[in-house]
KEDO-56002 format. One line per 8 residues: number of its first residue (from 1); their letters; for each residue x, y, z of C-alpha. Coordinates in steps of 0.5 Angstrom, whole numbers, plus 2048, in hexadecimal, padded with zeros to 3 digits. Layout:
BEGIN
NUM> a> X Y Z; ... $
END
This chain:
BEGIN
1> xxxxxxxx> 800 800 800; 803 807 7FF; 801 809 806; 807 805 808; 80C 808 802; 813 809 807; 815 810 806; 819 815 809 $
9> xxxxxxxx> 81C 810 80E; 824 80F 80F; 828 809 80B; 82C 804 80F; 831 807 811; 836 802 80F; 83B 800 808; 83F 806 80C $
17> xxxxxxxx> 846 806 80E; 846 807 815; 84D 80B 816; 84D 80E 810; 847 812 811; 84A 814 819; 84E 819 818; 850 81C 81E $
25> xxxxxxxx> 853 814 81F; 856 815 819; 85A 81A 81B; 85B 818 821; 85E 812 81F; 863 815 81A; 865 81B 81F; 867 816 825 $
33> xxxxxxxx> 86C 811 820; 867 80D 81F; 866 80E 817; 86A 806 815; 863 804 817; 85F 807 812; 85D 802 80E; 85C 7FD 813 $
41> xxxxxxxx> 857 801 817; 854 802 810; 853 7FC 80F; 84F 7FA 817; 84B 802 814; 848 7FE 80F; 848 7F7 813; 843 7FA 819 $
49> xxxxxxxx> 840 7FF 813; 83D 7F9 810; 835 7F7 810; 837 7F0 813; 83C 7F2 819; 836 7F8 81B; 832 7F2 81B; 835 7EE 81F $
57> xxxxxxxx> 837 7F4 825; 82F 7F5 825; 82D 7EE 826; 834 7ED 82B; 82E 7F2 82F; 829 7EE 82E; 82A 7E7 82E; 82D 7E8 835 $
65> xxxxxxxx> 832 7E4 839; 82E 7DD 83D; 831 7DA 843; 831 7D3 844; 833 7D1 84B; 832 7C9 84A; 831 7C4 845; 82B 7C1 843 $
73> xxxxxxxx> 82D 7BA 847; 82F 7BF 84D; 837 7C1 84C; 83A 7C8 84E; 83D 7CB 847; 83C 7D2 849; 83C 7D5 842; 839 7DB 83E $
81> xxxxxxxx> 836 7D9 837; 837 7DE 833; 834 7E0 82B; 838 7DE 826; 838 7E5 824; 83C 7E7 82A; 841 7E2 828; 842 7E5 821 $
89> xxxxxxxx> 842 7ED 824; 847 7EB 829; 84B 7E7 824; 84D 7EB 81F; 84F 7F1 825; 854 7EB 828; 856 7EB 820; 857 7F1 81F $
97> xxxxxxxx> 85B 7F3 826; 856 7F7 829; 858 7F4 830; 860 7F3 830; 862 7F5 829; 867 7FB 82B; 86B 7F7 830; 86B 7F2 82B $
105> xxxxxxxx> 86E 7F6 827; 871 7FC 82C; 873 802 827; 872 80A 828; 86B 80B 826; 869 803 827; 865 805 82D; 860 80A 829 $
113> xxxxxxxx> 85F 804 823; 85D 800 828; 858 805 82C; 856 808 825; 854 800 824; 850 7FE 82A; 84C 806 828; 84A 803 821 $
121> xxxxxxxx> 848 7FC 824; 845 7FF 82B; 841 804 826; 83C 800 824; 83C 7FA 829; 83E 7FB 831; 83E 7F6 834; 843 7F2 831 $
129> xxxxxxxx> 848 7F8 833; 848 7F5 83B; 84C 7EF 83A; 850 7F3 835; 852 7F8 839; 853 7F4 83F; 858 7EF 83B; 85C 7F5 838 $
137> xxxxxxxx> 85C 7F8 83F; 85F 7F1 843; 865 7F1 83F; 869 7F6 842; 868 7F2 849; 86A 7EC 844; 871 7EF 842; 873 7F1 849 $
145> xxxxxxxx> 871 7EC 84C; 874 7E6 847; 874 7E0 84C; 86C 7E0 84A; 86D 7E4 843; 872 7DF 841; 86C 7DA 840; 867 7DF 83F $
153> xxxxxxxx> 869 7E6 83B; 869 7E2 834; 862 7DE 835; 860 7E6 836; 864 7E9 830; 861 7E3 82B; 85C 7E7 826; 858 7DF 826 $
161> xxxxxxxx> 852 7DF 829; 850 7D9 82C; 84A 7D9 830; 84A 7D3 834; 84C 7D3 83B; 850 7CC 83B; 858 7CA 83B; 85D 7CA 836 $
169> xxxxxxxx> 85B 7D1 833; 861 7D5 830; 85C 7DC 831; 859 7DF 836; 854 7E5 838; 855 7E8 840; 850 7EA 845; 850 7ED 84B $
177> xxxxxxxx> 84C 7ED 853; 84E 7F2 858; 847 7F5 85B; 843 7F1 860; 83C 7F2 863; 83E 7F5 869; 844 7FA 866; 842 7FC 85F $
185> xxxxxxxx> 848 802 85E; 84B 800 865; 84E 7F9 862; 853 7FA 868; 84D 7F7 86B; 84D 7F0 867; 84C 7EB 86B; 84E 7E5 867 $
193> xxxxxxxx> 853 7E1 86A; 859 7DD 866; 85C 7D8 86A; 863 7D5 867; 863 7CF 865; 86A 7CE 863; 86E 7CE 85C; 86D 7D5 85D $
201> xxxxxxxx> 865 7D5 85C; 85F 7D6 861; 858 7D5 861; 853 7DA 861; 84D 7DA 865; 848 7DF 864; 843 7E4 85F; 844 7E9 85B $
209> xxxxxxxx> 83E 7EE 85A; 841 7EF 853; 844 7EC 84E; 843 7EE 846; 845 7E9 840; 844 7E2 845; 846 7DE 840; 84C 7E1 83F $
217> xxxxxxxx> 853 7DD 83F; 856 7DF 847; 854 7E5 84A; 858 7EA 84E; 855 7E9 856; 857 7ED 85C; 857 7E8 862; 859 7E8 86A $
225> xxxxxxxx> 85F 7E5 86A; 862 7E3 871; 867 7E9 870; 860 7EE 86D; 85D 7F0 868; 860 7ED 861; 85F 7EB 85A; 85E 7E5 856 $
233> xxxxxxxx> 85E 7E2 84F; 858 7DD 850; 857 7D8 84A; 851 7D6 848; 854 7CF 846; 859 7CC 84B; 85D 7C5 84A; 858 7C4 845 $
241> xxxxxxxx> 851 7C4 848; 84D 7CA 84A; 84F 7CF 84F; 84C 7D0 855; 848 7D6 853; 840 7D5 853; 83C 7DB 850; 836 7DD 854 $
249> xxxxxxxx> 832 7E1 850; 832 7E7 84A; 832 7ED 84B; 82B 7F0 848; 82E 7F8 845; 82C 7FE 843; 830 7FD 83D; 837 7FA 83B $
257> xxxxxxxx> 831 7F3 839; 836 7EE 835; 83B 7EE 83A; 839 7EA 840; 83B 7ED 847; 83B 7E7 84C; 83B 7E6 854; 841 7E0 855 $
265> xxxxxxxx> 841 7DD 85B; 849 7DA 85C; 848 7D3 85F; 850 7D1 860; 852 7D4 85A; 859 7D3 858; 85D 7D9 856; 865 7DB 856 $
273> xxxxxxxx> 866 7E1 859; 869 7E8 855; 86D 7EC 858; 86F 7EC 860; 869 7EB 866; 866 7F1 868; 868 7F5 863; 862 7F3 85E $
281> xxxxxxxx> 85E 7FA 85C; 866 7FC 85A; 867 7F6 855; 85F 7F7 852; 860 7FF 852; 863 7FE 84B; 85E 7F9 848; 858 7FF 84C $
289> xxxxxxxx> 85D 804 848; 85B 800 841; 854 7FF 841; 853 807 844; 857 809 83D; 851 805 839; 84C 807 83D; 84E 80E 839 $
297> xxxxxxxx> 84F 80A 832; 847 807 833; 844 80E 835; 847 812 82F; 846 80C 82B; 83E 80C 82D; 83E 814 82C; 840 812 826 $
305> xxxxxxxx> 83B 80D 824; 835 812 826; 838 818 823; 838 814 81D; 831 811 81D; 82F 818 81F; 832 81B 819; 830 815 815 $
313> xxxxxxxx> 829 816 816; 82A 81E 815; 82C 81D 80E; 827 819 80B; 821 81C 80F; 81D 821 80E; 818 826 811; 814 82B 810 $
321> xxxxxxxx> 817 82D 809; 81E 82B 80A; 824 826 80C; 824 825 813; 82C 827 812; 82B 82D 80F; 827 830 814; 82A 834 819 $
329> xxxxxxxx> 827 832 820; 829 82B 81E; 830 82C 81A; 831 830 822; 830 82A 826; 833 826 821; 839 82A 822; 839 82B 829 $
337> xxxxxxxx> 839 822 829; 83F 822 825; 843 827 829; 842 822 82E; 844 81C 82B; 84B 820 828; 84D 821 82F; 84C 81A 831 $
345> xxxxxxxx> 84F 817 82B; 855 81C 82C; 855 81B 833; 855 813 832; 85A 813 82D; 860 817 830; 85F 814 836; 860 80E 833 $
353> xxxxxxxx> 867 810 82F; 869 811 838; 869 80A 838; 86E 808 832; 874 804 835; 878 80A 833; 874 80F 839; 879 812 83C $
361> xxxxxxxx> 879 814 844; 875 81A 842; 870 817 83D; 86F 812 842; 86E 817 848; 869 81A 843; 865 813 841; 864 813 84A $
369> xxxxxxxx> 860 819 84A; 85D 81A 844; 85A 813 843; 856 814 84A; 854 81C 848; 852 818 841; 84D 812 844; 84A 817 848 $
377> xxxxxxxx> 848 81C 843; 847 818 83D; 844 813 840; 83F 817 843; 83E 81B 83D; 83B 816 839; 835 812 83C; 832 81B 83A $
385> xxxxxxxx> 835 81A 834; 832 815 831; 82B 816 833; 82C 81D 830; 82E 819 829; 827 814 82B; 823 81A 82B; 826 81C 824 $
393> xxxxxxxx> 823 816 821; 81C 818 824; 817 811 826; 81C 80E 822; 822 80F 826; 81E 80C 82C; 81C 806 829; 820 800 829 $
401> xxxxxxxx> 821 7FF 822; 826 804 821; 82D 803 825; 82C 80A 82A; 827 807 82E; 82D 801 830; 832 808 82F; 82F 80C 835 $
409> xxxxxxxx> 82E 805 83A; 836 803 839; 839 80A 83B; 838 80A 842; 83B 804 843; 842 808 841; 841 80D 847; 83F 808 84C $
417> xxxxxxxx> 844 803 84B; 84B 803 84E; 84A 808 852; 844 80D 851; 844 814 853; 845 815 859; 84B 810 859; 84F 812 854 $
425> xxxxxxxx> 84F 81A 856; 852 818 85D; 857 814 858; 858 81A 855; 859 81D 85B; 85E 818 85E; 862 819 857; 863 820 858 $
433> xxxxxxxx> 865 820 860; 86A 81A 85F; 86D 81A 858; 86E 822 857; 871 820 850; 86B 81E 84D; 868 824 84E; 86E 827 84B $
441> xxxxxxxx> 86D 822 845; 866 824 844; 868 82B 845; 86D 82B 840; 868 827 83A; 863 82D 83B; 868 832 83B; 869 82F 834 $
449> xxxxxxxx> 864 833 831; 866 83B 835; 865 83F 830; 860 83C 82B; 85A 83F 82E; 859 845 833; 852 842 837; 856 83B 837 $
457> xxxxxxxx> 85D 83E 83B; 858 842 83F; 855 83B 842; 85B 838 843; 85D 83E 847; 857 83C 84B; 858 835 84B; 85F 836 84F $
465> xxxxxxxx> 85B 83A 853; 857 835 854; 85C 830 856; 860 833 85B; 85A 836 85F; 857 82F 860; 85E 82D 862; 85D 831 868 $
473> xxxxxxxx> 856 830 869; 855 82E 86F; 84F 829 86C; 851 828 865; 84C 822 863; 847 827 863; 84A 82B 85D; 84C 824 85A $
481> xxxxxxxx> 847 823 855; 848 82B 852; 850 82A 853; 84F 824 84E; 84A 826 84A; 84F 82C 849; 855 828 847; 851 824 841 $
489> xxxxxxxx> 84E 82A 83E; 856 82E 83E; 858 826 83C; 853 827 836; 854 82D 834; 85B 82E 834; 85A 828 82F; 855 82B 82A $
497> xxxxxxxx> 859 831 82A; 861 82E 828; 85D 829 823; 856 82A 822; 853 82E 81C; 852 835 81D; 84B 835 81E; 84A 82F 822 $
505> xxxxxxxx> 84F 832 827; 84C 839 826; 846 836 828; 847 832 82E; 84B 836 831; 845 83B 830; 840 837 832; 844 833 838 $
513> xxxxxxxx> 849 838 83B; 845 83F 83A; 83E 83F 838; 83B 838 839; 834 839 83B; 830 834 840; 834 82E 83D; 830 82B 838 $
521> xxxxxxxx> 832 82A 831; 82F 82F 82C; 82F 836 830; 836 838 82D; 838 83E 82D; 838 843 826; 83D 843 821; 841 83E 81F $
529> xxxxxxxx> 840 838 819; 83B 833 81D; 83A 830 815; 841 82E 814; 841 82C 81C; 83C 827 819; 83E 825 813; 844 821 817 $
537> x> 83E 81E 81B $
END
């Protein structure tokens, strides 16, 4: 019937080559010495830019993950059965290095290839990015602590993806479990007990309130060891039966749907211990580190999808009279959108080149500070982005046939885990307190960019400022947050200004440092070229 033409409706956002059409992380990837990865990060554009690949990130979503305790005949099994479709997602990101690829193949710039991999594939399908991030982020514990990482760093540097938890495997994914149901954040207050069996292993008995991705080959796992509080490897597989790692129950989220979250329950599980007794939060800090880092890379990597989308859908649908891209209210907050996602993307990827095996002690000091000041910031920044994209393809944003409605459900999860707000501004705090090179680090990047803009080398003299009076507060926890939130919006901004396109840095300075009305995206101020902002969306 021609009632039911279909007109003025958007294409499948699909065929599209995924990197090339970012060009914020184009950029970044060639300023940061990464430009050798060029044609490979082309060629995983076009893999996640594919109609079959979209397809199964939006099924991973829906067909979720089920667990089965038991056997049909009464056996305890304990495991997660997932869609096929999130066997093929996170296979073709194991392929392509999104999880140890740069430590694989460690050379300047091998850090931002792999951060801008884990972005296109976290894109458009998240929750595969957990057991990534984790299995990135567990290899620096691996390399220091090579009486375990002998065995274990080349299973984590395989680009095989095997799902199957048996013996014999030459790949391996890495979870975590550090929180528990009395301590959350406090993991200090773990009750989990390792009792040493000999042969330089211990037994863990205990729960876990936490633990992500519970099909994973081992797991980093905080216990109390005799001596106190330690970190061990946790195989699931141990002299070739099953470790003695019983899932509780899945976790029912808010977003984050194709990765499964489990409660674990340790009944004499054998694990080696890492590093030495009492000192397990200094040997897990630096995996913690890791996985912090990618929680940045998955927030900008969901901006991006939603600006994209919105963008997308601003550019073949029209109302009253015209394209929805050519009108000004919209083309402002599609600017606005983009504003955002610059910055995170600069931000991640600057971060990113800070953890290359040629960081220097400075570069290193400044990884410290700028990663807690970027997780705190960005990570909050995108569950209102997102809706703010949502709400640009109107009803259709809001249903679940179109990927924003996921989008918006997934950002929280970036702020809440390792270390929600609160947590890491203290952190932030205690950096500046007790390693004053950090700061000088932090200090030293921003002053890069003295000189580029007026507006912006006033806020950085506020920023110093800022910095000394909460050091001499009598109370500075009630000054974190501003303090924080402070540091990222000077990080941000003296990036855009070294590197971005005039107009993108003109306008977020703008719109961040001077004249930003209330918050919300799309009420910027007047004067500067919101239509080539938006056409980089």
């Amino acid at each position: 019937m021609s009632t039911h033409d279909v007109v003025n409706q958007a294409p499948p956002r699909t065929g599209l080559d995924e990197y090339a059409e970012n060009a914020a992380l184009v950029e970044a990837v060639e300023r940061h010495d990464a430009g050798w990865a060029h044609h490979r990060l082309h060629l995983t554009g076009q893999r996640v830019g594919t109609e079959a690949f979209q397809h199964d990130a939006a099924r991973a979503n829906r067909a979720e993950p089920v667990l089965h305790t038991h056997d049909r005949y009464g056996h305890r099994i304990d495991e997660v059965e997932y869609d096929e479709s999130y066997h093929r997602v996170i296979a073709a990101a194991v392929a392509d290095g999104a999880h140890t690829a740069a430590d694989a193949d460690p050379r300047p710039g091998a850090h931002v290839a792999r951060a801008a991999t884990f972005m296109l594939y976290a894109q458009v399908e998240p929750g595969h990015a957990c057991p990534i991030s984790m299995t990135h982020a567990v290899v620096p514990v691996l390399q220091q602590h090579p009486g375990v990482g002998a065995e274990w760093l080349p299973r984590g540097l395989s680009t095989t993806y095997d799902p199957a938890l048996r013996p014999g495997k030459t790949s391996a994914l890495f979870g975590m479990a550090m929180t528990e149901k009395q301590g959350g954040s406090d993991v200090r207050a773990g009750t989990t007990v390792a009792r040493p069996v000999g042969d330089g292993r211990y037994a863990l008995s205990g729960h876990k309130w936490f633990c992500s991705a519970p099909m994973s080959d081992a797991f980093l796992v905080l216990a109390q060891a005799p001596g106190g509080l330690s970190c061990f490897l946790v195989p699931g597989v141990v002299d070739g039966r099953r470790n003695g790692i019983r899932l509780q129950r899945l976790k029912d989220k808010l977003g984050n749907r194709a990765n499964a979250s489990s409660e674990v329950e340790y009944d004499d599980a054998i694990g080696s211990l890492v590093g030495d007794e009492g000192r397990g939060v200094r040997t897990i800090i630096d995996m913690v580190a890791g996985t912090r880092l990618d929680c940045v890379l998955g927030t900008a990597a969901g901006m991006r999808q939603a600006v994209a989308e919105a963008a997308w859908h601003a550019r073949h649908r029209r109302a009253f009279g015209a394209l929805l891209s050519e009108q000004p209210a919209m083309v402002g907050v599609l600017a606005d959108l983009q504003l955002e996602t610059e910055a995170a993307t600069a931000t991640a990827l600057r971060l990113a080149r800070a953890y290359d095996l040629d960081a220097s002690p400075d570069e290193v000091a400044f990884r410290r500070l700028a990663t807690a000041v970027a997780k705190y910031w960005i990570c909050k920044r995108g569950p209102g982005h997102a809706y703010e994209a949502m709400e640009c393809l109107g009803g259709n944003g809001y249903t679940e046939a179109f990927p924003l409605a996921m989008r918006y459900r997934e950002q929280p999860v970036m702020a809440i885990w390792e270390g929600s707000g609160n947590v890491i501004a203290l952190d932030v705090l205690r950096a500046l307190a007790r390693e004053p090179e950090a700061f000088e680090a932090f200090d030293a990047e921003l002053s890069l960019a003295r000189g580029g803009d007026r507006r912006l080398d006033a806020f950085l003299d506020r920023a110093r400022m800022l910095v000394r009076d909460v050091a001499t507060d009598a109370a500075p926890e009630t000054r974190a947050r501003e303090l924080v939130s402070t540091l990222a919006l000077a990080l941000e901004a003296s990036l855009l200004v070294r590197f971005a396109p005039a107009a993108v840095a003109d306008g977020f300075v703008a719109a961040r440092l001077v004249d930003g009305v209330g918050g919300l995206y799309g009420a910027l101020p007047a004067g500067f070229d919101a239509a080539s902002i938006a056409a980089r969306a």
